[in-house]
C-alpha positions, 0 to 999 in steps of 0.5 A, a space after each residue: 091244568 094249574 096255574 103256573 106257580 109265580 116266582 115272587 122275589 125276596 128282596 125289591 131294589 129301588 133306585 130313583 133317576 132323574 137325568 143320571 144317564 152318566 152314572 146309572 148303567 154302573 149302579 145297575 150293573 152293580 146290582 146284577 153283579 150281586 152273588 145271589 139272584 133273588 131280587 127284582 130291581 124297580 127303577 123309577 123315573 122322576 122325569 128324567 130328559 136325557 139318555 136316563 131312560 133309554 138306559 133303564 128300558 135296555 137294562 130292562 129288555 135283557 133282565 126280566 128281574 128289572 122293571 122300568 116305572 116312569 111317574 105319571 105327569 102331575 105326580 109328585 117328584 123328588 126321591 122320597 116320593 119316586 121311593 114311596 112309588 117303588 114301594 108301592 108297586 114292589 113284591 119283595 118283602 124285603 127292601 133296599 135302595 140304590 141311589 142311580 149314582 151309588 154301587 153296591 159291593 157283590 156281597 151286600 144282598 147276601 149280607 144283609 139277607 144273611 143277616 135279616 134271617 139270622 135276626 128275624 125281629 130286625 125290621 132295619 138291618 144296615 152296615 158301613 158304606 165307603 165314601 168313594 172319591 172316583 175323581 181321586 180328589 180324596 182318598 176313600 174312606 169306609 164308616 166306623 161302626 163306633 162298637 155299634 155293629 154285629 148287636 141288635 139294638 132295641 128301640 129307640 137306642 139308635 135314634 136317640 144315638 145315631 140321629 139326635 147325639 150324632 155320635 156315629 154314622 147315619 145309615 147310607 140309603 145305599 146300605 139298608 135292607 127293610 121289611 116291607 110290613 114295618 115301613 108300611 106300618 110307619 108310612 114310608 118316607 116323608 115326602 116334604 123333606 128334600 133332605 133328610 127324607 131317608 134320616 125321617 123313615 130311619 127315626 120313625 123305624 127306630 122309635 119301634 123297632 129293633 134294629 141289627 148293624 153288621 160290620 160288613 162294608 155294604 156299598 160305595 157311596 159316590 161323592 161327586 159336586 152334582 150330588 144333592 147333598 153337595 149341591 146343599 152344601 154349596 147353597 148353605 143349606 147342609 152342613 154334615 157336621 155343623 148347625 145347618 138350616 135343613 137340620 133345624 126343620 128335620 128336629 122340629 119334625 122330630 119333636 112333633 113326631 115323637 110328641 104325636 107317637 106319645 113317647 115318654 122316654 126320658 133319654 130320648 127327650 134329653 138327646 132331643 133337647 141336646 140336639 136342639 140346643 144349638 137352634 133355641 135359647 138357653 131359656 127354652 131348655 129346661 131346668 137348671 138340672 136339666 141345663 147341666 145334664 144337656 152340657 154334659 151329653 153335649 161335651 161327650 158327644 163333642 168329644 166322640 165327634 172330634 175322635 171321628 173326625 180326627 180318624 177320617 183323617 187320618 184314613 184320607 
């Protein structure tokens, strides 16, 4: 008799924890609430002490689509590496991330699978998340996509853009589908990093490959005092708009990334030494044509940043 045929399915959910007991069952049922069904969902625990995993292994116990991996003791912790463990163990070809405190929308694995079909050289399809205030301490707000949405964008444009410039809205975790053979052929995510570890896989994808960015609003992104990013906020070490410490190592990474990939491209050695105008003296940037093209890439991304800001706003 044969073997009984496996199902395989066609996109892995990975969503590290670590003592989200308050949060996690709502980011799980988001996932089950989703219009299509051909997902597995691996929630990876970073050593977590409250309800957290009791949570993950009920969820588990009632949907076989949902596996619970709990990190062995000496591993190293933090999301980016509770990530690289979920990647490590997925089936699907195809990869997303849900933070334990985020929600997807029901449509977004339906848009972004839609979408990666649609764009078969894509390796990074990603859209709009709403920034979500449950609290109701501000009103929500949903990323513009600065013109930049239902296009494929070829490398490496969007790094140059997006990351480097900061003219429009780095790609929420929560809002990224990947193929699995393009992150394994970059690495994974850099696990030094304890910010800017998704803002690193994203440079290294750019650099090589195309991209596609739909209009569709994908997730909810939570905002809350607890979350990592607020907590660095709160201790000076990220600023979302501003000059920050954490910025100033993730473009010294940048630079020897790029310095180590051979990249030649002009533009991009001009955004990169744009962005790291604000951490070098004015010495250390070039020519004085180079100086006057740097100013002028300065003033029009400030332009388009102040614009941003002005229509975050007005949507609060």
């Amino acid at each position: 008799m044969a073997a009984a045929m496996i199902s395989v399915p066609r996109v892995t959910i990975i969503t590290p924890f670590l003592n989200a007991a308050s949060n996690l069952g709502e980011a799980i049922a988001s996932v089950r609430a989703q219009a299509i069904a051909d997902w597995e969902l691996l929630l990876v625990d970073d050593n977590s002490t409250d309800d957290s995993i009791r949570i993950a292994n009920d969820a588990a116990a009632i949907d076989p689509r949902i596996k619970v991996l709990r990190r062995p003791p000496g591993s190293k912790r933090g999301a980016a590496a509770a990530r690289n463990a979920g990647i490590a163990a997925s089936c699907g070809d195809l990869l997303a991330f849900l933070d334990a405190d985020d929600l997807y929308e029901r449509h977004m694995l339906q848009t972004v699978l839609a979408a990666a079909d649609a764009n078969p050289d894509a390796a990074m399809i990603f859209g709009p998340t709403k920034w979500w205030y449950p609290d109701g301490a501000r009103s929500d707000w949903v990323e513009p996509t600065d013109g930049l949405a239902a296009r494929l964008h070829q490398p490496p444009r969007l790094l140059g853009r997006l990351l480097l410039m900061q003219d429009g809205h780095v790609p929420c975790t929560c809002s990224v589908l990947l193929r699995r053979s393009a992150v394994s052929t970059v690495g994974g995510f850099e696990e030094h990093f304890e910010l800017y570890e998704d803002q690193a896989l994203w440079a290294k994808l750019f650099l090589r490959f195309p991209a596609f960015i739909t209009p569709v609003t994908l997730a909810r992104y939570r905002q809350h005092s607890s979350s990592a990013s607020a907590i660095a906020t709160q201790r000076g070490l990220y600023d979302r708009m501003g000059k920050h410490p954490a910025r100033a190592a993730f473009l010294d990474w940048i630079a020897e990334y790029m310095m180590e990939s051979g990249t030649r491209d002009f533009r991009l050695q001009l955004a990169l030494r744009l962005a790291r105008a604000p951490y070098v003296t004015p010495a250390t940037i070039g020519s004085k044509a180079e100086r006057l093209a740097l100013k002028i890439m300065m003033w029009t991304a400030k332009q388009r940043r102040r614009i941003r800001r002005q229509l975050a706003h007005v949507a609060r």
